[in-house]
N, C-alpha and C positions, 0 to 999 in steps of 0.2 A: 657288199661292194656298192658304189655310189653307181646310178640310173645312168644306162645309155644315152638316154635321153637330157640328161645333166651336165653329163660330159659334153657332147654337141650343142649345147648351151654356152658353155664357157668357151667353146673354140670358138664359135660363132660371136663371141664377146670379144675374142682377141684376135680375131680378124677384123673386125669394127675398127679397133684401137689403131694394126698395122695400118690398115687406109688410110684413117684419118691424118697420121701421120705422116704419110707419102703423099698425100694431097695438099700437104704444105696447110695445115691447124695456123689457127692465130698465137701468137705469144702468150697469151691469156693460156692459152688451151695447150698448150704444146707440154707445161708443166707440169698440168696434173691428168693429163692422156699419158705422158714419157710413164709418171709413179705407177699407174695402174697396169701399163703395160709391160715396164718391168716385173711387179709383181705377176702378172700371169704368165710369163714366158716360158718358165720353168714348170708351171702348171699344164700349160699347151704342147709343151712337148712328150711332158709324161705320160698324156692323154693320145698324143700321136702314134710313140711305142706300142701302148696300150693295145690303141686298135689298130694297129698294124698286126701286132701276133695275135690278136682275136681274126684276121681278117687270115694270116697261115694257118691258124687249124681248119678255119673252116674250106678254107679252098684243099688243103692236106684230106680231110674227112668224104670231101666231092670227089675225091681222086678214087680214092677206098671201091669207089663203083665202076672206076677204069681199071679192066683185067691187066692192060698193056704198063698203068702208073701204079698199080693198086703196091706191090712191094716196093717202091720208092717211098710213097705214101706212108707205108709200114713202117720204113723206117726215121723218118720224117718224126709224125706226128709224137713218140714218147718225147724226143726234146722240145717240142714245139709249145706240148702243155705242162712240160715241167719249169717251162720260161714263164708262165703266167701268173702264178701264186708271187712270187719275187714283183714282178711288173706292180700286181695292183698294190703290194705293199708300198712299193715307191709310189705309186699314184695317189694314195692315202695321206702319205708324209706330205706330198706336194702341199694336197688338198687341207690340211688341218691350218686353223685359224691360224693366223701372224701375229706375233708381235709387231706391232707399226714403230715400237723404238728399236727394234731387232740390229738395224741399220747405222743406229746413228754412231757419233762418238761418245766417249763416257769421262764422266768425273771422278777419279776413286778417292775415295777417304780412308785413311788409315790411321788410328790412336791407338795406343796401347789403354787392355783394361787391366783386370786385376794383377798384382804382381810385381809393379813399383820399375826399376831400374830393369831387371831384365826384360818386362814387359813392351818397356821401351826397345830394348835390344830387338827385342824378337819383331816388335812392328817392323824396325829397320831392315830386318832381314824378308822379312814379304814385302815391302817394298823393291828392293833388291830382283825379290824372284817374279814380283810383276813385269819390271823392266827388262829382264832377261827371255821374259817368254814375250814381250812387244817387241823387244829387238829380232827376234827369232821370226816375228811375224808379217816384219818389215812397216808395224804400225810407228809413229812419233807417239814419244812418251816425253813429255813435258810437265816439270814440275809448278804449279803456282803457287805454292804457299806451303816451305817448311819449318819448324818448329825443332831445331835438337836437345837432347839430353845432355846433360852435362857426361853421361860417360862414352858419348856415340852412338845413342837412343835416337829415338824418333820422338818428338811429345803428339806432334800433328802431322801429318803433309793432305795435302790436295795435288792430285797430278789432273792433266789433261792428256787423253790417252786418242790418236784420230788412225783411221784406216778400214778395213775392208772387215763388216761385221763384226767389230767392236764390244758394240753392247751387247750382243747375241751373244755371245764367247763368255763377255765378262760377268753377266748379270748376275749367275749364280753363287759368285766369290762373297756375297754379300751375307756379312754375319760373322758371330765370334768364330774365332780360328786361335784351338789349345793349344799349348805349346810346352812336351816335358823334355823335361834336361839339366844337366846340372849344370847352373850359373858358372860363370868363370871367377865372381866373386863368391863363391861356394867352398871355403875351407876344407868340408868334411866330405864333401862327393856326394851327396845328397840329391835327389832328384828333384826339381821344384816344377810345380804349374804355374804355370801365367799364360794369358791370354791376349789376344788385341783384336780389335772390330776394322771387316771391312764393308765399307759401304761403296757402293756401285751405281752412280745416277747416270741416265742417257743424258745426254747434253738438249739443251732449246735453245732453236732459233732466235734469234735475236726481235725477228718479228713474227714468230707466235708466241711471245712471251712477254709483251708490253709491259713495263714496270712504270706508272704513272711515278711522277718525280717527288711527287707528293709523301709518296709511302715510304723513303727511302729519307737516311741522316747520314751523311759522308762525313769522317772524322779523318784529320790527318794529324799522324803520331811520329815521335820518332824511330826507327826502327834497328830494333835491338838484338845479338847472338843469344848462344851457349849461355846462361849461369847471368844475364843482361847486361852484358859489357854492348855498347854501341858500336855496330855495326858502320855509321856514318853521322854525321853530325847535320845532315838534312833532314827534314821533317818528313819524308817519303811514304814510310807505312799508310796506307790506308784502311780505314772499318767501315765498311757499309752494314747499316742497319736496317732490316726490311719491319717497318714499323706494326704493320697488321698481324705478323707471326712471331716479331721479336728473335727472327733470325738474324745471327750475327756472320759475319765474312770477314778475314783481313788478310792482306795480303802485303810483303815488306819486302820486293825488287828494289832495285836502285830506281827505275822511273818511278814515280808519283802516278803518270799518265799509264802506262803498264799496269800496273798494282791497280788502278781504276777498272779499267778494261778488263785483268783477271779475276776481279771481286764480286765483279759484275757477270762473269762468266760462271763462275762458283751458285751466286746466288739464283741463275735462271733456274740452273740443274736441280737447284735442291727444292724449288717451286717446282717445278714440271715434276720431280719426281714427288712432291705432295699431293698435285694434282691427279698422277698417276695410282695414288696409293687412294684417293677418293674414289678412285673411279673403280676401282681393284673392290674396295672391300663394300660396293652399291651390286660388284658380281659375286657374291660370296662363293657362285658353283664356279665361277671359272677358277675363282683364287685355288679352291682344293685340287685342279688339277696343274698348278707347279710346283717345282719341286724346292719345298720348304717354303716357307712365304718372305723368305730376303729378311726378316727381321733382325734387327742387330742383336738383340736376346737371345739369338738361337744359336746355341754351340750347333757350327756345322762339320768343323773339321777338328781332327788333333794330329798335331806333329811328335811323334814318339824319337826323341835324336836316340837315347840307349838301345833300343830295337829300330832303329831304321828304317820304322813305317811313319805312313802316313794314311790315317780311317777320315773315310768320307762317312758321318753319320747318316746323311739323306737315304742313300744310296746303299750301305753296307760294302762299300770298295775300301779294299785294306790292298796297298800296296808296299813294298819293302826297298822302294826306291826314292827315298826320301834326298839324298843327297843330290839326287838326277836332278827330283821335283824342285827342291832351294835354288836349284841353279836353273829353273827356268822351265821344267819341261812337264809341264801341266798338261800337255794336247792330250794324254791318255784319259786324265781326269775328267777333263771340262767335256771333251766327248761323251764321256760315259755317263755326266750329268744328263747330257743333251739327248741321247740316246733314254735318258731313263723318262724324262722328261712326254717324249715325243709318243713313246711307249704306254705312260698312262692316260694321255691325250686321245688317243687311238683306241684304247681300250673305251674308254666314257664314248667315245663318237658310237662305237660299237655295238656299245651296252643302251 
């Protein structure tokens, strides 16, 4: 268990913070006093429980030598330290490292890979159960840039996804996602696999993420549907090209000025999450304790439609509510990520 003396540390840290704040901080100061303070708030209070039920045993234990309290005492004290084991594990979780993008909003990418036509379908369909579990979680789910199949596929989309722990939620979805079933253009009943990648970026700020104007080649195209039948006879679609990676972006709203601004949004994300992915694998001990490394290589899931499950490979979760899950209702899953996640975090702190 983490030092008495640690703990009174960090309280003593976030009382600092509440002052400074009540004393009216400068503008400068009030921004990143506010980030640090909320990050411990939840910490300082875990730490308050904490030593509050370390503070009933022991006033419980002093009793113990009162003949008049000693059987209150008696009875007191079995739940008093049966409440402490529980406590310090929550004080533990508090206590483990953050993710600093935990918070933000996120960019999802979703293409179908192997698998052709239904591949497509099937991205369609996780797109679908993304938006249903953001609807469910009162997050906006906003598309920037879709791409369809000629037969109601998906070829690309980019969504913008904003609300209350976003990226924390979503980060794990990140990677191939199997998919067995028999196609609807499947004559003989035959089971097929196919698959589609999803990628999961936090979002950047606009200014922590300065994009000199230099690095960047803005194209404007026409923008086209389904099978390339034109969509409008404006020159709308925009490309940005980030010239130092050769990353490309495009985006075909009806604004020109939109499609700029969304392209532009697509391209911070996938730099920050570059940036994020240098800075991941310079920690190679922290990288082994998440769960899977997000790489889009990594089959992480399969969706079984003939059996009704759904196997989380990370994790070894085999559920039989797949039809629940399509439609939306991940919170068992993503928890149990989270949960597995936080678990061998805890164990390494431990070890």
């Amino acid at each position: 268990m983490v030092p008495l003396d640690k703990l009174a540390q960090i309280t003593q840290r976030f009382e600092f913070l509440e002052a400074r704040l009540n004393a009216g901080a400068s503008p400068a100061e009030i921004a990143a006093i506010s980030r640090e303070y909320s990050d411990l708030k939840p910490v300082a209070e875990e730490i308050a429980k904490y030593r509050k039920a370390l503070d009933d045993v022991a006033e419980a234990e002093i009793m113990l030598a009162d003949p008049e309290m000693k059987a209150l005492a008696e009875e007191e004290l079995p739940d008093l330290r049966q409440r402490i084991p529980e406590m310090e594990r929550r004080l533990q979780l508090a206590l483990l490292p953050k993710d600093m993008a935990d918070a933000r909003p996120a960019i999802m990418e979703i293409r179908p890979g192997t698998g052709g036509d239904e591949a497509a379908l099937f991205a369609a369909d996780l797109l679908r159960m993304y938006q249903r579990y953001a609807e469910g979680r009162g997050w906006t789910f906003e598309i920037l840039e879709q791409q369809d199949s000629d037969l109601g596929g998906i070829k690309d989309v980019s969504v913008s996804i904003k609300g209350e722990g976003v990226f924390a939620r979503l980060k794990f979805e990140s990677g191939v996602h199997r998919v067995q079933r028999v196609p609807e253009t499947e004559a003989q009943g035959r089971v097929h696999t196919s698959a589609a990648t999803v990628a999961v970026l936090p979002e950047a700020e606009e200014f922590e993420l300065v994009i000199p104007s230099a690095d960047i080649r803005i194209d404007t195209m026409r923008a086209s549907g389904a099978g390339g039948q034109h969509v409008n006879t404006t020159d709308s679609a925009v490309r940005i090209t980030h010239l130092p990676t050769g990353i490309i972006v495009t985006s075909a709203q009806k604004s020109q000025h939109r499609n700029k601004e969304m392209a532009m949004q697509v391209l911070r994300a996938r730099l920050f999450a570059l940036e994020r992915a240098r800075v991941d694998d310079a920690r190679a001990a922290e990288r082994k304790s998440q769960v899977g490394s997000g790489d889009r290589s990594e089959r992480i899931r399969t969706y079984n439609f003939p059996q009704g499950r759904m196997t989380d490979h990370r994790i070894n979760l085999t559920l039989y509510s797949l039809g629940q899950i399509m439609s939306g209702d991940l919170g068992g899953v993503i928890d149990a990520l989270i949960s597995h996640n936080q678990a061998t975090k805890l164990a390494e702190m431990e070890g």
